[in-house]
N, C-alpha and C positions, 0 to 999 in steps of 0.2 A: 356554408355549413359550419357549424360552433364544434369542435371538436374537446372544448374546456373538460367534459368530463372524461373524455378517452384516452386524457393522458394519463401517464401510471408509469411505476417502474417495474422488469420484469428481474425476479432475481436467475441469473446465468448461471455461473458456478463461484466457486469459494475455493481462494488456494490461503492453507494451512502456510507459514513459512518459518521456518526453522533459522534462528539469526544467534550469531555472538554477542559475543561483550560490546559496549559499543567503547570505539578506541577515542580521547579527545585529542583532536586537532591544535585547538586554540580554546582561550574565552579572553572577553575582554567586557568592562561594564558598559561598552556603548556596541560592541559587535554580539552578543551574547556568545555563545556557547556551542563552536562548531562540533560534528563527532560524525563520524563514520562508522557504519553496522553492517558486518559483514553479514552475506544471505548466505548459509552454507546450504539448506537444503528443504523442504516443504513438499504438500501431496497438492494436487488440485481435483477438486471432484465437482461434479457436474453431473444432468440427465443428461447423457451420452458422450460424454466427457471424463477422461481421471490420466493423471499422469503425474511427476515428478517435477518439484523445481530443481535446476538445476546450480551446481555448487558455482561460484565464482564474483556472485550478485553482491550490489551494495546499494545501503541507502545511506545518503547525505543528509546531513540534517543540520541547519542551524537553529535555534532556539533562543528565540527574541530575546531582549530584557524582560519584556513583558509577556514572557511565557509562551508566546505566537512562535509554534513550530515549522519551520516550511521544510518538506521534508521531498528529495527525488530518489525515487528507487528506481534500478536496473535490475533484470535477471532475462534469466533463459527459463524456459517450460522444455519437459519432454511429454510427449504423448505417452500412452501404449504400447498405440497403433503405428510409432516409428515418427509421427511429425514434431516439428518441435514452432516455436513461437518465440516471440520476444517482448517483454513487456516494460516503459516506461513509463512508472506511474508518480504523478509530482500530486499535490498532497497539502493539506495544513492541520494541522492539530493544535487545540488551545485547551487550555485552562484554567477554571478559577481563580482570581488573585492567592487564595489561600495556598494553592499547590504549585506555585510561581518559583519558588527559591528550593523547592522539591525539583523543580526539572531539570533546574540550571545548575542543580548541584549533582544531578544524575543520577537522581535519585528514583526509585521505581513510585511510582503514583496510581493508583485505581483506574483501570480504564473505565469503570462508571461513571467517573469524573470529567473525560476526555470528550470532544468534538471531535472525532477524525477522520476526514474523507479525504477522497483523492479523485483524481482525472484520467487513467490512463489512456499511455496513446501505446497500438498494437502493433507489431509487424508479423505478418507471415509469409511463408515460403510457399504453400502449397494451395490447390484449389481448396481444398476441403473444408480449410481454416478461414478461406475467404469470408464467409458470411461475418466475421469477429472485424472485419472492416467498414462494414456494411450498414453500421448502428455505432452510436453513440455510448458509451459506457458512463457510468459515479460509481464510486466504489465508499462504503463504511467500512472503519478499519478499527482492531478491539488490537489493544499492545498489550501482550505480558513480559516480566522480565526475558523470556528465553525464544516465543514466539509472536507472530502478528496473522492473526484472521485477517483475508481481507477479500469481502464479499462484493461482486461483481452483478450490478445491476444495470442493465440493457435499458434505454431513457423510448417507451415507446411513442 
């Protein structure tokens, strides 16, 4: 059986995430441009899903020479409903040559400009949350100076 047209992605929910300044580690012209950005806080909403990111998260990022981001986030989610989750999502984000010494200098850039998706991998505690194991996730991800969208699609 040809299943070619039944694949599809299904969109799941969208956590809003609320992030600081980002702090520099290092740069160097052959390691580029490490930085650290803290997660203080975010909503997640979903059809039957909403709950809060939790404060404490961070994403790593370094930032090629050539403008190739590879970026790992951690955080925690709180439910509503009392559960919570854990999210580790790794990541790449690039850039046109033109906005290359825009990134590396830390500079804020159009996310119109951007490729950014991510992989993550999930943990949960509870049956509930079980099915979020049970599939495959990609995520596209829109960066503003102060926050990052980052929309969760289900690979059917």
């Amino acid at each position: 059986m040809d299943r070619t047209e039944d694949r599809a992605l299904e969109e799941v929910f969208r956590i809003d995430v609320t992030v600081g300044a980002p702090i520099l580690v290092g740069r160097s012209a052959t390691a580029g441009r490490r930085q650290l950005i803290p997660i203080l806080s975010g909503e997640l909403t979903g059809p039957g899903l909403h709950g809060t990111v939790l404060p404490g998260g961070v994403d790593s990022q370094v930032i090629r020479p050539d403008g190739r981001c590879l970026l790992s986030a951690r955080y925690g989610v709180a439910l509503d409903d009392g559960g919570t989750f854990y999210i580790e999502n790794n990541g790449l984000r690039t850039v046109p040559e033109p906005y290359r010494e825009d990134v590396l200098e830390g500079r804020f850039v159009d996310p119109g400009v951007y490729y950014f998706r991510t992989v993550p991998t999930l943990e949960v505690y509870r049956e509930q949350e079980r099915w979020l194991l049970e599939s495959l996730f990609v995520c596209e991800a829109t960066r503003w100076p102060d926050k990052v969208r980052i929309t969760f699609h289900r690979v059917l």
